[in-house]
C-alpha positions as CSV (number, residue, x, y, z in Angstrom):
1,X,23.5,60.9,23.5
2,X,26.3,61.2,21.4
3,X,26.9,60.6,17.7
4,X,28.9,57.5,18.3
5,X,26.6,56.1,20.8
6,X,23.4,56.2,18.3
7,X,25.9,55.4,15.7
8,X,26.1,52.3,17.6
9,X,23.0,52.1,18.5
10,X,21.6,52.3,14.7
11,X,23.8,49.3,14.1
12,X,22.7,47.2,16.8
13,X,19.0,47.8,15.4
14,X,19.9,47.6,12.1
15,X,21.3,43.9,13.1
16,X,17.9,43.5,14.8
17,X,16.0,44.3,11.7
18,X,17.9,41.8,9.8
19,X,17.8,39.1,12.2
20,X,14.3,39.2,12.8
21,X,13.9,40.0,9.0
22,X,15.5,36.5,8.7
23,X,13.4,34.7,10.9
24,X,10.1,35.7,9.4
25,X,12.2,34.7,6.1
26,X,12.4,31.6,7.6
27,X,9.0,30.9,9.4
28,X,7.8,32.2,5.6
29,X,9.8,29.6,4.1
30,X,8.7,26.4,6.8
31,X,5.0,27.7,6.1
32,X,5.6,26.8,2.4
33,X,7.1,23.4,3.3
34,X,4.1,22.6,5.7
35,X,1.7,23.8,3.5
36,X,3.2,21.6,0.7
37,X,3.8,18.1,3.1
38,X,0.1,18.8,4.4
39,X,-0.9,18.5,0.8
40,X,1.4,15.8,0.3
41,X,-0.3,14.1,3.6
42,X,-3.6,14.9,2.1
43,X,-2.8,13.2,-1.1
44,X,-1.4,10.2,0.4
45,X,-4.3,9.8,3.0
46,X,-6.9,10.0,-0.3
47,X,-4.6,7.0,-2.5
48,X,-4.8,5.2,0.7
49,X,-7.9,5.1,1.6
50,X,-8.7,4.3,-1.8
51,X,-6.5,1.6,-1.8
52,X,-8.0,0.2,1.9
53,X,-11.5,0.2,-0.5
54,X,-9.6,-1.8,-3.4
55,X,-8.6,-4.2,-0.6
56,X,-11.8,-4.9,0.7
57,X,-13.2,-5.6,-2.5
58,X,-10.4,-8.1,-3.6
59,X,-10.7,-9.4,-0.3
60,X,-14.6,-10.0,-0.8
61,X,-14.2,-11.4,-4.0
62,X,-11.9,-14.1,-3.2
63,X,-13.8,-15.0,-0.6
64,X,-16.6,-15.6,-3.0
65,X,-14.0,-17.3,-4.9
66,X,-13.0,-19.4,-1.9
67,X,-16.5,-20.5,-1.4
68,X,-17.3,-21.0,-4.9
69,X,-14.1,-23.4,-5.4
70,X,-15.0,-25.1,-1.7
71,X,-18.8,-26.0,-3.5
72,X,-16.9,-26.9,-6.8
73,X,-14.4,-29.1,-4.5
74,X,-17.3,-30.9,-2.9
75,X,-19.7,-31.6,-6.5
76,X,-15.9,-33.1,-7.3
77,X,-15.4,-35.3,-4.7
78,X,-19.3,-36.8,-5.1
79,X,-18.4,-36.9,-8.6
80,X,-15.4,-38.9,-7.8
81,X,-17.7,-41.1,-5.2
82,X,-20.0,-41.8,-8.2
83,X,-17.3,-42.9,-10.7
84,X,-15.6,-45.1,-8.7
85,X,-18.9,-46.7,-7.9
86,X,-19.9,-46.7,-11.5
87,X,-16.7,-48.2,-12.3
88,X,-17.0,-51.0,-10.1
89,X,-20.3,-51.9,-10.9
90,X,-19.0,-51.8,-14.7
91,X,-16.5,-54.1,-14.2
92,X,-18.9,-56.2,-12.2
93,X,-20.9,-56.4,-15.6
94,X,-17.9,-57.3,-17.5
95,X,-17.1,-59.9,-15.6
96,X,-20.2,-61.8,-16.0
97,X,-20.6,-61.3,-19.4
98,X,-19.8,-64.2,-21.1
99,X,-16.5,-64.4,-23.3
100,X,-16.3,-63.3,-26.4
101,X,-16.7,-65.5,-29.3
């Protein structure tokens, strides 16, 4: 071989070396940004599954709340049924009172 021909052959694996140099570089630097978006992912799988928790409990809560203003509705409407028969038999006592003087 002569000195030209591994002169040209040095370079040619020279370029090699800093090509695949490069790469690992690069599959280095896409490791890092994985590792980081898996933490990220982690993160964001935590918050939401706390907030899926927060949700059920708001949701239970209001539907105690729903039931407890259904029961309230209902005591109101008897208590509405009463008054108005109260009220009429009120004004059925009035009325025969005798005027007065």
């Amino acid at each position: 071989m002569t000195r030209s021909e591994i002169a040209t052959l040095t370079r040619r694996v020279d370029s090699q070396d800093e090509t695949l140099r490069a790469v690992a570089d690069t599959v280095v630097d896409v490791r890092d940004i994985v590792d980081g978006h898996t933490g990220t992912l982690a993160e964001h799988t935590r918050l939401h599954e706390q907030h899926t928790a927060t949700l059920a409990e708001h949701t239970a809560t209001l539907a105690e709340h729903t039931r407890l203003h259904e029961q309230h509705a209902a005591t109101l409407a008897e208590h509405t049924a009463t008054l108005a028969e109260h009220t009429g038999m009120l004004r059925e006592i009035l009325r025969r009172l005798p005027p007065p003087s």
